[in-house]
N, C-alpha and C positions, 0 to 999 in steps of 0.2 A: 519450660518444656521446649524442646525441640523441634522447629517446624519443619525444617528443610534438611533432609539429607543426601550426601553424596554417595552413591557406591558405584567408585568406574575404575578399573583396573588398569585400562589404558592412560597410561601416563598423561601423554600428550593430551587427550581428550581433558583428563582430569585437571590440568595446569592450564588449560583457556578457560573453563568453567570456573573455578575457583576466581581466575583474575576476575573475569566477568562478573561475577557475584560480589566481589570485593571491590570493585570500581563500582559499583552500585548500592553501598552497605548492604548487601543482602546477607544477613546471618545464616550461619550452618554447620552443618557437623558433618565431617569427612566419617564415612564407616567401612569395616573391613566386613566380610563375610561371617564372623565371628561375630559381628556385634550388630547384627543387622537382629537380629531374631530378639534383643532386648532391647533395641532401639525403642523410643517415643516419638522417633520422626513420622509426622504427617503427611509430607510430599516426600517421594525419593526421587531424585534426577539417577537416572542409569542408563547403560544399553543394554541392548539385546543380549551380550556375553553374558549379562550377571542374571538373567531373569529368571533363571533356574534357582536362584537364593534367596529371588524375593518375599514376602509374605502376601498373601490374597488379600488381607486388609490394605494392604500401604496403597496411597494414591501414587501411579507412577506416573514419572515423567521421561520417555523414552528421547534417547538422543543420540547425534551420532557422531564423525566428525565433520557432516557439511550442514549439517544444522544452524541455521542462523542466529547469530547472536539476539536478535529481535523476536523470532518466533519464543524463543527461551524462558526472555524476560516478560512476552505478552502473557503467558503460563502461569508463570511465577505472580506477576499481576494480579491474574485473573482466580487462581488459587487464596490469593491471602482477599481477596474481598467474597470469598465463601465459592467459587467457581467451580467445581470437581468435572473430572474428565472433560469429553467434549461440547461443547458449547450447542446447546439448541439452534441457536441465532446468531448469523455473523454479517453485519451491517460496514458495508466501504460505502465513505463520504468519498465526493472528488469535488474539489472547486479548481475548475479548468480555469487558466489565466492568458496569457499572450506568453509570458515568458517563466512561469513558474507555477507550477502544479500542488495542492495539496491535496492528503489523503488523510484522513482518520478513517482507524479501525477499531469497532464496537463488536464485544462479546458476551451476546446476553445482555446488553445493557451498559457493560460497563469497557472505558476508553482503555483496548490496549495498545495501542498502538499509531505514531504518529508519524508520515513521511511528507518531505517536501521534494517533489522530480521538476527537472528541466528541459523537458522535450517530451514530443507524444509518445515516444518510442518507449524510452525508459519509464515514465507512466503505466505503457500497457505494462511493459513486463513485471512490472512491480504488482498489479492489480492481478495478472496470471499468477502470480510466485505467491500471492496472499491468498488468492481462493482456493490455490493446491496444496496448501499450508495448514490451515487452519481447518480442523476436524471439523465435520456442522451437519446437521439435517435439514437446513434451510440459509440460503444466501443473497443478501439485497446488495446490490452496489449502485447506489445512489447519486446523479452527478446533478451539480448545478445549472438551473437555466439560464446563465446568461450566454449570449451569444457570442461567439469567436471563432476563428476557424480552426485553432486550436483543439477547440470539443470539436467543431464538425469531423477532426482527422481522428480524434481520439474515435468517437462511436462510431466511424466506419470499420474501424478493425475490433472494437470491445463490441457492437453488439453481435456479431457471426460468432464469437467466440462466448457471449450468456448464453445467446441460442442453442447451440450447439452441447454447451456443458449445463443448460438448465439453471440457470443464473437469471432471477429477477433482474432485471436493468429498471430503474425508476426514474422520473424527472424531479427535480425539487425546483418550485419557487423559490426565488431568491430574494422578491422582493419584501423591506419590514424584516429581510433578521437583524438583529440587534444581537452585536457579541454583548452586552452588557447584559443580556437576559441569561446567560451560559452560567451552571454553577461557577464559584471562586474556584473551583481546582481545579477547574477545565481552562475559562481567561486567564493564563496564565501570559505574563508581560513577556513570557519566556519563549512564546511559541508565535511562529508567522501569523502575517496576517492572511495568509492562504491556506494553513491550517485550522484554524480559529475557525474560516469559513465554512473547511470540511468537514468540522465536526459540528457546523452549526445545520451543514444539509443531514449528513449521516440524523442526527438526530430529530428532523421535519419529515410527515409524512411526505410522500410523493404520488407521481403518478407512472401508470405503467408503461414503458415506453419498447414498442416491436418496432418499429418504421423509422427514419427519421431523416427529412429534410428540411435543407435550412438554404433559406435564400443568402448567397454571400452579399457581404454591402461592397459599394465601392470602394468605402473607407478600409475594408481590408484587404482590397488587393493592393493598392498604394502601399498598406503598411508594409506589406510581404517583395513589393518590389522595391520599397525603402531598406528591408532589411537585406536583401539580396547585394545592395547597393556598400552596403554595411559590413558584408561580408569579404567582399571584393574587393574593398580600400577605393571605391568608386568608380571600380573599373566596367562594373557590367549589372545592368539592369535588367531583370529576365520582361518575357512579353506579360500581356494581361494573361493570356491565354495559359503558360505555365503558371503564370501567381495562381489562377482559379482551380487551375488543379493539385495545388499545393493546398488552398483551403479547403476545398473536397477532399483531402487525405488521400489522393492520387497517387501522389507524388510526394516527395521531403523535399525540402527548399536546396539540399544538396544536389539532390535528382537533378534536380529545375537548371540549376547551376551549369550542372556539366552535361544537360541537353541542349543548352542556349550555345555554349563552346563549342560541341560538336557540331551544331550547324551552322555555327559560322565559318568552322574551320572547315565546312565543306564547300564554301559557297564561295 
């Protein structure tokens, strides 16, 4: 029997979706308008053009052509383990790192979705781009407690933006996870170990978090003037005073960069 069906008229649209599905072994049946009404397909992926053909039974899967390939297949995921429409519950892990980010996303319960980002910035946007994503009546984004300035920069911009759009924000304990406690089809050898993390906070209760300061160590402002150091082939070392507003999320170690320049080139 038939799970998946295609009805998209638009070419283009129809020939990234097919690859997509096919670099995935995802099985399916391409259908015309004629054959839509004796189809056996379960899920139909379509646009908007064709909705006028659909049948009220079929579960649809609405698409367009800036739809993410990820949003796609989190569906198609969340579909073949019994998931229909939108999701009650949509849980973001974050395990903030110094230099690498991981994100697992839960729907209803079950892992669709898994990213690794490399700066606070692209982070947030990615955490924006999933919460405007993903249909839901209720939204937890959960990040790890360990300390870095990294989180600190990340929750100065993510918590004004749960606030604001009504977005749980939680703390997770970090201490005593054990990836080895994780189902076998979650520890996979295949995925980061900043992943692994994310989905081990996403799924540990938390606590609620409105406020949030965090005393910076000294040990990270060194690292931040180490990496300034790092960036500049040795050439320039920012002050304390810019590192500290780099780990308050003030500032981006870029900023930092080319305000140390400008005052010296004024001085």
């Amino acid at each position: 029997m038939a799970t998946i069906g295609l009805l998209i008229t638009n070419p283009r649209i129809y020939y990234r979706i097919t690859k997509l599905l096919k670099s995935h072994n995802i099985g399916f049946t391409s259908l015309t308008s004629d054959e839509i009404h004796s189809s056996d397909t379960l899920l139909l992926i379509t646009t908007k053009t064709e909705d006028s053909l659909v049948l009220e039974n079929v579960e649809r899967l609405y698409i367009t052509a800036d739809t993410p390939n990820n949003y796609i297949l989190a569906r198609i995921t969340a579909f073949l383990q019994g998931i229909k429409g939108k999701f009650e519950e949509v849980v973001i892990g974050i395990d903030p790192g110094f230099s690498t980010f991981g994100i697992a996303i839960f729907g209803d319960g079950v892992l669709i979705e898994t990213i690794t980002t490399f700066n606070v910035q692209e982070t947030y946007q990615k955490l924006v781009q999933a919460t405007k994503l993903y249909e839901t009546n209720k939204k937890i984004i959960k990040i790890g407690s360990s300390a870095s300035f990294c989180r600190t920069q990340l929750l100065s911009i993510l918590l004004p933006y749960c606030l604001e759009h009504q977005i749980l924000i939680e703390e997770v304990n970090e201490e005593r996870t054990s990836i080895s406690s994780l189902p076998t089809e979650i520890n996979s050898k295949e995925r980061s170990k900043d992943v692994i993390a994310a989905i081990h906070i996403a799924m540990r209760e938390g606590e609620p978090l409105q406020e949030y300061e965090s005393e910076i160590k000294e040990g990270e402002i060194k690292l931040l003037q180490e990496k300034s150091r790092k960036l500049t082939n040795g050439k320039i070392t920012i002050s304390r005073y810019l590192a500290l507003q780099v780990a308050e999320g003030k500032l981006s170690l870029e900023d930092a960069l080319r305000l140390h320049q400008s005052k010296n080139c004024d001085t």
